[in-house]
N, C-alpha and C positions, 0 to 999 in steps of 0.2 A: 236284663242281667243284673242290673244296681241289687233290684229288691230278692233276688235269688243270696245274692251278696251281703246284703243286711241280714237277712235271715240266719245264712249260716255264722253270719257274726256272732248273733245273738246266742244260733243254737250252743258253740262252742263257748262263747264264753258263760253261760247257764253248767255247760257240762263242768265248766273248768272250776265254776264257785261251787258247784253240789259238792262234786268230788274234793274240795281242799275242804266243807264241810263235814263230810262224813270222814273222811283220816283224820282231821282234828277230835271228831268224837271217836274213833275206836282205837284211833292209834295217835294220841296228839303229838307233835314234831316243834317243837320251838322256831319256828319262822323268824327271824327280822323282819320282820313287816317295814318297820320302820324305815330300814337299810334300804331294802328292797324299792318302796315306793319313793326313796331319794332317787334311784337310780332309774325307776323310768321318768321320774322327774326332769331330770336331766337329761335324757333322749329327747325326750319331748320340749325342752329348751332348745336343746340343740337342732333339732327340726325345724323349730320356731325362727332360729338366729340364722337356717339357711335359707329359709324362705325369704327373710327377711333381705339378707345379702344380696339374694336373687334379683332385687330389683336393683344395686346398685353397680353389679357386677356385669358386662358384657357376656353373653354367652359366648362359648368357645372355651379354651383354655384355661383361661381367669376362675372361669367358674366349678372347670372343674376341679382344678387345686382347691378354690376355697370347699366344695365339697369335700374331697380328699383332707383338708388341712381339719375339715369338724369330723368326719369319720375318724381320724386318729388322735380328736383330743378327749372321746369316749374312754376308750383302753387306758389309755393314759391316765386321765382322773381317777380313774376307778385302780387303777395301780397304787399310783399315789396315796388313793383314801385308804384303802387296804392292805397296806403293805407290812403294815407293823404288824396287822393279825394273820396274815401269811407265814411272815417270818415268827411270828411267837407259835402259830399251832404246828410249824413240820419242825420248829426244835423242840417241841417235847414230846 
C-alpha cells in the first residue's frame, strides 16, 4: 500500500506542476509564490513543533490541547499577517 501511495503522490503532484505551468503560459496569474511558500513554511514548522512537543507532553489530554492550541495558531497568524490586505482590498 506505501508504494501505491508514493505513486499517487508523485502522480498528483506532476499533475499539479504541469498544470500551474501551462496557465502560467496561456493564461499567466500573478501568484505570491513568495506568500504562499511562507505559509506552508509554517505548517510545516508547526507540525515540526507538534512532533516535537509530542515527546514532552503525556498523551491524553495534555496533548491534545497542545495540538488543539497549534491548530488555532495557524488561522491566527495568518490573520494577523494578512489583515491589513484584507481590510485594504474589500475597502476599495
Amino acid at each position: 500500500y506505501a508504494g501505491s501511495a508514493w505513486a499517487a503522490l508523485a502522480c498528483y503532484a506532476f499533475m499539479c506542476f504541469a498544470t500551474w505551468l501551462l496557465g502560467q503560459k496561456y493564461y499567466p496569474v500573478p501568484y505570491a509564490m513568495g506568500r504562499m511558500g511562507f505559509y506552508l513554511g509554517l505548517a510545516i514548522a508547526l507540525c515540526f513543533v507538534a512532533l516535537w512537543l509530542d515527546t514532552m507532553v503525556p498523551s491524553g489530554w495534555g496533548r491534545f490541547g497542545v495540538h488543539t492550541g497549534l491548530f488555532l495558531v495557524y488561522p491566527v497568524m495568518v490573520w494577523v499577517i494578512e489583515k491589513r490586505r484584507v481590510i485594504t482590498t474589500l475597502g476599495t
